[in-house]
C-alpha positions as CSV (number, residue, x, y, z in Angstrom):
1,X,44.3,-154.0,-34.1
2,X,46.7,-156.1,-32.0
3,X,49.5,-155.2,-34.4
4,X,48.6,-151.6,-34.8
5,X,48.2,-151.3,-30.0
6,X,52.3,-152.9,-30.4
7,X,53.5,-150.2,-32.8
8,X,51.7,-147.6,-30.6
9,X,53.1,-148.8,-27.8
10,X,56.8,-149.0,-29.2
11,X,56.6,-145.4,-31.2
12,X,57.2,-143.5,-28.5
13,X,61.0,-144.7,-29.1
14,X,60.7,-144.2,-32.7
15,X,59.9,-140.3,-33.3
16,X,63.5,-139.3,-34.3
17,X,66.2,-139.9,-36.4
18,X,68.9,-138.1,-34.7
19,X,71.2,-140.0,-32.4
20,X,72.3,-136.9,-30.2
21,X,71.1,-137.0,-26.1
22,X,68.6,-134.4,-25.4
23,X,67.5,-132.8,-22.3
24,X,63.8,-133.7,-21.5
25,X,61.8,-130.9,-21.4
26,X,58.6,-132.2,-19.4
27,X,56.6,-128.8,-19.2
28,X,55.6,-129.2,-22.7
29,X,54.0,-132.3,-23.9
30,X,55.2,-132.0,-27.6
31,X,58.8,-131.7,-26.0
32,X,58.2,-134.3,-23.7
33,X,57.5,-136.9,-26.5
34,X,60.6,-135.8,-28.8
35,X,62.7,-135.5,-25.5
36,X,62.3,-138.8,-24.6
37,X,62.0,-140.5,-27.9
38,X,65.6,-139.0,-29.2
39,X,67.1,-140.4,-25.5
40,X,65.7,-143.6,-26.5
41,X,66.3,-143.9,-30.0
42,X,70.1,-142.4,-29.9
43,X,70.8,-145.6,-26.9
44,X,69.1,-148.3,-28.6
45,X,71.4,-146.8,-31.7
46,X,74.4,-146.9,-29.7
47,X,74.3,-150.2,-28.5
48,X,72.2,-152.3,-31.0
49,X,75.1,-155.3,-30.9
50,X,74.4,-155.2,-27.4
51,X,70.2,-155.4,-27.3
52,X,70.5,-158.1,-30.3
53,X,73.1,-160.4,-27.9
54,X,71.1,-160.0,-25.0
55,X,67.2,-158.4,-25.0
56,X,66.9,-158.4,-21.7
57,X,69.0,-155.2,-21.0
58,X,66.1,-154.0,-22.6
59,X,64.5,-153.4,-19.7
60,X,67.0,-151.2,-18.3
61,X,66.5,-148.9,-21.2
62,X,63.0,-148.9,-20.3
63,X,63.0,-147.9,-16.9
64,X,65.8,-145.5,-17.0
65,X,64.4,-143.7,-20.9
66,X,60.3,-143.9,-20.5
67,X,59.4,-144.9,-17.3
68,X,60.0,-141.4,-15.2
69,X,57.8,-140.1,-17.8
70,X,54.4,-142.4,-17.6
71,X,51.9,-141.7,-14.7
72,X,51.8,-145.3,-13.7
73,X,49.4,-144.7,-10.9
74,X,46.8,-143.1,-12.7
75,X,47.1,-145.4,-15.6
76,X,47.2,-148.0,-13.7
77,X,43.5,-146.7,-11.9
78,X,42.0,-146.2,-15.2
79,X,42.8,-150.0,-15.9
80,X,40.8,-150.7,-12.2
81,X,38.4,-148.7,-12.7
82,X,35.0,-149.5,-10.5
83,X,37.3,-151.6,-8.9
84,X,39.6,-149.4,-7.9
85,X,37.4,-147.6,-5.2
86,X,36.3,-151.3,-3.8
87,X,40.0,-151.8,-3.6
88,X,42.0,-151.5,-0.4
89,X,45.4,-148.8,-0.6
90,X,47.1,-151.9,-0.4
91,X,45.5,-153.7,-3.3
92,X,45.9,-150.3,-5.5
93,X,49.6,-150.3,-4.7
94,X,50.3,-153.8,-5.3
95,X,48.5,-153.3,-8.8
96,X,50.5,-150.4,-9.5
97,X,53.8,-152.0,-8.8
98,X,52.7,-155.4,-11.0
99,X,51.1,-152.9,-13.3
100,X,54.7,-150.5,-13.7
101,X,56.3,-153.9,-14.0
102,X,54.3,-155.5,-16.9
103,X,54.7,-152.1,-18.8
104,X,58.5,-152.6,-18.7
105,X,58.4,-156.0,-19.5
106,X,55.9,-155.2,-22.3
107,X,58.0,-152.0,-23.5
108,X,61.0,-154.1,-23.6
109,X,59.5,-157.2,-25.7
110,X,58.3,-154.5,-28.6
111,X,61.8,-152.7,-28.7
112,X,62.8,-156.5,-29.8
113,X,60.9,-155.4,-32.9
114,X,62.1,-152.3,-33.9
115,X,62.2,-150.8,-37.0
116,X,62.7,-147.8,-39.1
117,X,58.9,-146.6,-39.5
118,X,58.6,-143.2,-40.4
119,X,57.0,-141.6,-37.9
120,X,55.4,-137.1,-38.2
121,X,55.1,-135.9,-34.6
122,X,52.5,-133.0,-35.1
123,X,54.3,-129.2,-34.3
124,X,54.4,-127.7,-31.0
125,X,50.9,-126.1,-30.5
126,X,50.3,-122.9,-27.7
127,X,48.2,-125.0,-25.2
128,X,45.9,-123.0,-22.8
129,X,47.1,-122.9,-19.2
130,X,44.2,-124.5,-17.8
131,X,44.0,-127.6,-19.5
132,X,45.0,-130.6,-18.3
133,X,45.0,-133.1,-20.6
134,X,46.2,-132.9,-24.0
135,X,46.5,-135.6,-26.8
136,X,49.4,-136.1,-29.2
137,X,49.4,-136.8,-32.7
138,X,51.6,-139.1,-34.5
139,X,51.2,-140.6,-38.0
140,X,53.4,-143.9,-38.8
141,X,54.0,-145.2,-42.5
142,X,55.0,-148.5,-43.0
143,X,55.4,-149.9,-46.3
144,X,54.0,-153.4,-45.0
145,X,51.3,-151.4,-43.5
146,X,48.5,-148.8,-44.0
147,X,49.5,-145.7,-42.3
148,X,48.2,-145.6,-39.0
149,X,47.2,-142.7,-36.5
150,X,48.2,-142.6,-33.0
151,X,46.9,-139.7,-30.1
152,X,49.4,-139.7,-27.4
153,X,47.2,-138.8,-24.0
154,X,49.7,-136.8,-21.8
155,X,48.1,-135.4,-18.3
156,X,49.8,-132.4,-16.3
157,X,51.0,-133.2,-12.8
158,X,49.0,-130.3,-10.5
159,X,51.9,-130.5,-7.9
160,X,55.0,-130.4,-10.4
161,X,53.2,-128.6,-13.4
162,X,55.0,-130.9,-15.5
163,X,53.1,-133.4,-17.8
164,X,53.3,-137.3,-17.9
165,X,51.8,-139.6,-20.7
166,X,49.3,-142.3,-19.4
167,X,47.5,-143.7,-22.5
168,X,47.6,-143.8,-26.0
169,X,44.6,-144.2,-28.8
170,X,45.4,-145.9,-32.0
171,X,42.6,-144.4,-34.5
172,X,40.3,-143.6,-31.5
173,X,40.6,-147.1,-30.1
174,X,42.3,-146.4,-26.1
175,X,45.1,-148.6,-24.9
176,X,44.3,-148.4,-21.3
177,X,40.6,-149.3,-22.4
178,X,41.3,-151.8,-23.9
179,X,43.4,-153.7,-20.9
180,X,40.9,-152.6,-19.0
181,X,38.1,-154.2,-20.9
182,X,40.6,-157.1,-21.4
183,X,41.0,-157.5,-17.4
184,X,37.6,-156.2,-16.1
185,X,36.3,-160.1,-15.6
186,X,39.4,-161.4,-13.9
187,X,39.0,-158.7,-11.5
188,X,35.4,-158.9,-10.8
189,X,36.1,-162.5,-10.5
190,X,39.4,-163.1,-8.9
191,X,40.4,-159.7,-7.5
192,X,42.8,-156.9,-8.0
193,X,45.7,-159.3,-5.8
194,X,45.0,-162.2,-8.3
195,X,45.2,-160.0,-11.4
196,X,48.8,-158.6,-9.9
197,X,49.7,-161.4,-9.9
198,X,49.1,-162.4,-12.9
199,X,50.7,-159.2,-14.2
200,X,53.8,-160.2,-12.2
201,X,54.2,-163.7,-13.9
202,X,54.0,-162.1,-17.0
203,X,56.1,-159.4,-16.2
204,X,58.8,-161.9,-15.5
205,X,58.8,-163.9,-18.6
206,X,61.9,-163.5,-20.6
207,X,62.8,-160.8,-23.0
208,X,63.7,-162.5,-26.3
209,X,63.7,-161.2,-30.0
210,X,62.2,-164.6,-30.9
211,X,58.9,-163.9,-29.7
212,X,55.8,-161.7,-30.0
213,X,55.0,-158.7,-27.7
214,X,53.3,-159.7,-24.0
């Protein structure tokens, strides 16, 4: 399952083949997803000499090609929580930077391991104006690997109308559950500061093709 959370986390820059820059279009969540995945894809293309010498620029291509499009902050309170609401503003925001830093870090790691998967994003679909939430489909084949299905999560902004992803579910198992599962004891225990700080150190630790995903 560990495996199957890195690919899902790393197939949002895998959903195309072409190498062309596209413009984003974030008012449609289908469009959003192939929008940023061809940005992505058509740089780590472009300068794969570059990545392989160095991972670390990695992160760069992270923050500048997905970032803008994930809703940190409400990710990041899913992960909280019940904790969240015990938490001061302070302690939210502090968890939300560490939080937005270890998602960069952790993007950056699994674009070490890329490879050409082949990856079906389901068709554009009419969405009804009031919803608010919408889930993505994408189904992955690997020949190492049983095919595996991922559900994008993608939630619209009510002051921009534009939507953001913020989790992902790989065969019905959530991502953000999971962390927050993973987390909820340190926090009880230790505290939202302690746990950002823990996200921080990880955050730092080098980008290098050598090793695993964080």
């Amino acid at each position: 399952m560990k495996k199957w959370i890195t690919l899902a986390m790393a197939a949002i820059t895998m959903m195309v083949s072409s190498v062309s820059m596209a413009a984003v279009d974030a008012s449609n969540p289908y469009l959003l997803i192939n929008g940023v995945a061809e940005n992505a894809f058509s740089r780590l293309k472009k300068d794969k000499d570059a990545y392989q010498e160095n991972p670390e620029l990695l992160r760069a291509v992270v923050k500048e090609e997905l970032m803008p499009y994930i809703n940190v902050r409400y990710a990041a309170l899913k992960v909280l929580g019940s904790q969240a609401r015990k938490a001061s503003k302070e302690e939210r925001d502090l968890f939300t930077d560490a939080f937005y830093e270890y998602l960069v870090a952790s993007y950056a790691q699994i674009l070490t391991e890329y490879t050409d998967q082949l990856v079906t994003v389901e068709p554009v679909k009419t969405i009804d104006p009031k919803r608010k939430v919408v889930s993505v489909r994408v189904d992955i084949t690997d020949n190492a690997r049983p095919p595996i299905r991922l559900d994008f999560k993608l939630r619209k902004n009510r002051k921009t109308d534009e939507w953001q992803g913020f989790d992902v579910q790989v065969e019905g198992v959530s991502m953000l559950n999971t962390k927050a599962s993973e987390w909820s004891g340190q926090l009880r225990k230790n505290g939202v500061g302690a746990v950002a700080a823990e996200l921080e150190t990880r955050a730092k630790k080098p980008i290098s093709k050598s090793e695993g995903a964080s």
